[in-house]
C-alpha positions as a printed Julia matrix, in Angstrom:
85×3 Matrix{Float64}:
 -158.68   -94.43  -36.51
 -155.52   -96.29  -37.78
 -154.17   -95.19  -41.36
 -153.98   -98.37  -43.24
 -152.32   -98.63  -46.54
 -152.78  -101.25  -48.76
 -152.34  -102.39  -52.5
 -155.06  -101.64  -55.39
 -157.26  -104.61  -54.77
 -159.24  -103.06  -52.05
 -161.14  -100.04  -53.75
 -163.98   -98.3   -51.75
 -162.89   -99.74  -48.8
 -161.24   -96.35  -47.18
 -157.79   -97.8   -47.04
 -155.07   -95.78  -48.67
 -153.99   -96.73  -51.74
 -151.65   -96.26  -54.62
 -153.21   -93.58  -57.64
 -153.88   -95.6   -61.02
 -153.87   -93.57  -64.36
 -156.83   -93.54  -66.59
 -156.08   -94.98  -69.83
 -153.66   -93.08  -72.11
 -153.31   -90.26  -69.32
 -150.09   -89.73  -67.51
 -150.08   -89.44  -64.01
 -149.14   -86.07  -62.05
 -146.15   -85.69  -60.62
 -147.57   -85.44  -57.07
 -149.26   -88.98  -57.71
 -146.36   -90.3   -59.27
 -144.1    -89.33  -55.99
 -146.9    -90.73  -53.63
 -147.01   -94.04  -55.26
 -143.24   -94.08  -54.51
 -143.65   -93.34  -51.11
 -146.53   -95.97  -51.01
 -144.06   -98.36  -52.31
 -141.14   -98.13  -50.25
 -143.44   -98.6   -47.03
 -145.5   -101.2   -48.24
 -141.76  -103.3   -49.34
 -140.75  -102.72  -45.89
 -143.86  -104.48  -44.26
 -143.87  -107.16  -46.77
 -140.4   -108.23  -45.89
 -141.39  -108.52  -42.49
 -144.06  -110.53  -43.0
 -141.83  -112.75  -45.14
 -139.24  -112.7   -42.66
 -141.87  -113.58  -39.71
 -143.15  -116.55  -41.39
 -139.81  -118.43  -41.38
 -139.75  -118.22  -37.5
 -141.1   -121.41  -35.43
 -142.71  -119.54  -32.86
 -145.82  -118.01  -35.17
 -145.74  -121.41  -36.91
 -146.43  -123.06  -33.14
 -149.0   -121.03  -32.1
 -151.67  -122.24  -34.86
 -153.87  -118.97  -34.06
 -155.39  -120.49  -31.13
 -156.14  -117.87  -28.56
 -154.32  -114.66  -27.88
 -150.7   -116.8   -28.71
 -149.89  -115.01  -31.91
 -150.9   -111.63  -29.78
 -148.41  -112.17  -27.83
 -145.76  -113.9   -29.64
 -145.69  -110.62  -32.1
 -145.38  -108.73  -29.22
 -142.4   -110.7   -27.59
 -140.93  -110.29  -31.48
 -141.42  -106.6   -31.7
 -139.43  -105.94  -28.48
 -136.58  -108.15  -29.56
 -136.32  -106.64  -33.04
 -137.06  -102.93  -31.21
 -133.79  -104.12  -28.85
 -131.83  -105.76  -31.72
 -132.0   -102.26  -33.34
 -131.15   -99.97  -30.46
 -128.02  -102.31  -29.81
């Protein structure tokens, strides 16, 4: 029961995602501070992904197996430690 957010190309699917306006309506102020929200999280993980596809090691481990499984976690703890200091 993970909360998934994800862009508006996947309606009815249960994932959360950004309010859209009906045509020449406005959208409340509520929506219009959720969709930032929405935004600002969704930047964060798309920089990450950007930033993980320049590294060798996901590029080396072709999906075969568990490899990327365990090559994202081996990442994650060195960013986790990189952060702490």
């Amino acid at each position: 029961r993970t909360l998934t957010i994800a862009d508006g190309g996947y309606p009815g699917t249960g994932l959360v995602m950004p309010h859209r306006r009906l045509k020449g309506e406005a959208l409340p102020d509520w929506k219009q501070a959720h969709n930032k929200s929405h935004k600002q999280v969704r930047a964060r993980v798309e920089h990450v992904f950007a930033r993980m596809k320049t590294w060798k090691i996901l590029r080396d481990c072709r999906l075969k197996g568990d490899g990327v499984h365990h090559a994202m976690l081996g990442i994650a703890r060195m960013h986790n430690l990189a952060l702490a200091g």
